[in-house]
Structures are given as structure tokens and as C-alpha cells.
C-alpha positions in Angstrom: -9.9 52.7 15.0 -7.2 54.6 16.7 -5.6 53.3 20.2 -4.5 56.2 21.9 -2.6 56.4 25.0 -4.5 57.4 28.3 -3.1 58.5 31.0 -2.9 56.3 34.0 -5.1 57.1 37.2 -2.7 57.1 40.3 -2.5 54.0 42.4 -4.1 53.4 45.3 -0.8 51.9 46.6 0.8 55.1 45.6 0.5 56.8 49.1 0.6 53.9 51.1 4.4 53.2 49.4 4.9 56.9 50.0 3.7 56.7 54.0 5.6 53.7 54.9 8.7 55.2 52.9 8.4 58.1 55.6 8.1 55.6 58.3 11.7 54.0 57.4 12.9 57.3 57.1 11.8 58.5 60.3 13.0 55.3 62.2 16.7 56.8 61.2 15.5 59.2 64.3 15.2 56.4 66.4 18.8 54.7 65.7 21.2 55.7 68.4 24.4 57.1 66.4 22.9 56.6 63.6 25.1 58.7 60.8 25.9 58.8 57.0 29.2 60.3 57.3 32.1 58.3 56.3 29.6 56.0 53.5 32.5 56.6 51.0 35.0 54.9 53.0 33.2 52.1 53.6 35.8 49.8 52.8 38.4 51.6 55.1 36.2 50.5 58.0 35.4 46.8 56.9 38.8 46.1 57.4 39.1 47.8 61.3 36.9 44.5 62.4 38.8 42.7 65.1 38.1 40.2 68.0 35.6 40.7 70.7 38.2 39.6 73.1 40.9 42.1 71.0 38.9 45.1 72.0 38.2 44.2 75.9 42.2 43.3 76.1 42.8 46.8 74.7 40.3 48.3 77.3 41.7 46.4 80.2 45.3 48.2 79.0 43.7 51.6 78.9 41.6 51.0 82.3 44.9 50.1 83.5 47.7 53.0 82.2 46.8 56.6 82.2 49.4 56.9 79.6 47.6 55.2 77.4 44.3 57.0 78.1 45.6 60.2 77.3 47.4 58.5 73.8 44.5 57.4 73.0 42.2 59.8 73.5 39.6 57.2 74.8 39.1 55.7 77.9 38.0 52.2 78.4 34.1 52.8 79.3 34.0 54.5 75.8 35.9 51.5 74.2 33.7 49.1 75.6 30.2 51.2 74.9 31.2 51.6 71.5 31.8 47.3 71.0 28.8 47.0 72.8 26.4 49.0 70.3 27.6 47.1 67.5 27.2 43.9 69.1 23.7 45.0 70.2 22.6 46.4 66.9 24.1 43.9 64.3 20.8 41.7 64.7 18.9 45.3 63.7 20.8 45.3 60.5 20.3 41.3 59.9 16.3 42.1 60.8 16.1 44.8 57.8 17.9 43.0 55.3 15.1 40.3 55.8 12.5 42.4 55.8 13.7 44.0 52.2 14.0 40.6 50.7 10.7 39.7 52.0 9.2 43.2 50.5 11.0 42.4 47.2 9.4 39.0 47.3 6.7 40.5 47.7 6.7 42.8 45.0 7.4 39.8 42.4 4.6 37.8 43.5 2.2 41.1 43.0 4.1 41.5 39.4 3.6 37.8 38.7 -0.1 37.9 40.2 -0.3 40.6 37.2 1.6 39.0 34.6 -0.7 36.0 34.8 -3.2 37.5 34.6 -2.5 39.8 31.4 -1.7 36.9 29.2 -4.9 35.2 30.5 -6.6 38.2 29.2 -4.4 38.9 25.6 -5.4 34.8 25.0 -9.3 35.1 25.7 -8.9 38.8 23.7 -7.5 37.3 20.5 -10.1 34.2 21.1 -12.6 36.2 21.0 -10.8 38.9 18.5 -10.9 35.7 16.0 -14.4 35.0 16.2 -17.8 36.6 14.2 -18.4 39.8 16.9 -15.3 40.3 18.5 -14.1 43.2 16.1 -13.2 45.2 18.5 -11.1 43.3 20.2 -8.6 43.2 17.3 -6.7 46.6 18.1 -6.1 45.7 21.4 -5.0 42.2 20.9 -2.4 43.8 17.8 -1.4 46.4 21.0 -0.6 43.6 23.8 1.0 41.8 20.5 3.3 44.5 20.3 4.3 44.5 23.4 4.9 41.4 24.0 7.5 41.2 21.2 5.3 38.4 19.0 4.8 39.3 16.0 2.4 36.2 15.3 5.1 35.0 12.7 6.3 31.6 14.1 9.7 31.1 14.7 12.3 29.7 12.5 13.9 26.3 13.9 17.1 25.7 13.5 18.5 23.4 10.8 20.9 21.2 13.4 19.6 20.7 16.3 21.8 21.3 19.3 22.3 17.0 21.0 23.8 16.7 24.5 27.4 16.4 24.2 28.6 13.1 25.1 31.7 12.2 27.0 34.1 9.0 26.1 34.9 7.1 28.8 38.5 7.8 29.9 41.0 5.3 29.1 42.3 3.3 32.3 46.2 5.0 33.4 48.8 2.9 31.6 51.1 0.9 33.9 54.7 2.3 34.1 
């Protein structure tokens, strides 16, 4: 009897993964100043952190010199907005990172859910694969065998076994 390989019917989850991948998308419309430019440089900005207090001394001095407004090209209201939005949106970012590690979570209790289940079925398949009737069972049972990795040979134990290392107790420090 020759397996051969079907192709897969889509997955019902398919366009639900698809419509809620649109959804995230969509809320990058719904992020104030959101932007992508400067995602090489990363780094470059990491290091431009400073103090809460730094930043509304430095708007206090620009509030407070013309000078320094025109220098700087910014004037204090714009200093303070700009501190403001990333103090206000940090917990956005801290909110999605959970939410992906709760979706990837997710995902590996689905994969485990699934896992379980196919070895429940490739030990009741060669079960029944090894009794009087369950012929045809055997191909499938020699597939999941496959790919698995077994090859129903056992494997070979090693000749020394590995003991837990033990440790001499340390001698007390000689006296000078």
C-alpha cells in the first residue's frame, strides 16, 4: 500500500490569525506619533534616556532664555509634550509585550494539546497495527515512526555509566 501525501485543507484558524493580524496592524493608525523611521538606529536613541527631572530643568531654561529657544529650536511646551508621551505610553508598550507572551503561551499549549494527542494516537495505532485485523494500520504507524526519528531499534547504552562527580572535602587553611 502506498502513503501518499495529501494536501492539507486550510485551517479554520487561518483567517481568524489573518483578521486579528489586520487588527494589530491597523491599531498602528491609532498610535499618536507612531513612526518606523530611525528602527536602524535604535541603539543611538537607547542611550539619549535621561532623568525626568533632567528634561523639566532643561525646559524651565528654555521657558526662561529666548536665546536658548531659538538654539534649540524647541521651546519648552514641546520639550515637555514630547516627555509626556513617553511617559504616558511606556505602559502601552509594557501591555503588548504581555499580551505577545501570553499569545505565544498560548500557541504552545495548543501545540502541546496536539502533541499529546498524536503520540496517544501512534501508541493505540501500533497496538492495534500489532494485533490479528489491524493491517492497515501498519503504514501509518511505519509513517509517524519516521517521523518521529524511532526507528524501533532500541538504543545502545553506554558501556560506563556517567556517576555524579563527587567533591573532597577541602582541607582546613594551614596555620602560618
Amino acid at each position: 500500500m502506498l502513503m501518499t501525501k495529501s494536501a492539507t485543507a486550510p485551517s479554520p484558524h487561518t483567517e481568524a490569525a489573518k483578521a486579528l493580524i489586520d487588527k494589530i496592524r491597523a491599531l498602528r493608525d491609532e498610535i499618536p506619533r507612531f513612526t518606523t523611521d530611525g528602527m536602524a538606529n535604535a541603539r543611538l536613541l537607547n542611550g539619549l534616556q535621561v532623568p525626568e527631572k533632567f528634561v523639566e530643568s532643561a525646559s524651565a531654561a528654555v521657558q526662561n532664555s529666548s536665546r536658548l529657544e531659538q538654539a534649540g529650536g524647541a521651546d519648552a511646551n514641546t520639550l515637555r509634550d514630547a516627555y509626556a508621551y513617553a511617559i504616558a505610553f511606556d505602559p502601552v508598550v509594557e501591555e503588548l509585550l504581555a499580551l505577545a507572551k501570553f499569545v505565544a503561551h498560548s500557541i504552545r499549549v495548543q501545540r502541546s494539546a496536539a502533541g499529546v494527542c498524536a503520540l496517544d494516537v501512534y501508541a493505540l495505532s501500533k497496538r492495534i497495527a500489532s494485533r490479528e485485523g489491524g493491517a492497515e494500520l501498519k503504514p501509518f504507524v511505519d509513517d509517524m515512526r519516521r517521523k518521529l526519528n524511532k526507528t524501533g531499534k532500541p538504543r545502545k547504552a553506554s558501556s560506563d555509566p556517567v556517576l555524579p562527580a563527587t567533591v573532597p572535602p577541602s582541607a582546613p587553611p594551614k596555620k602560618v
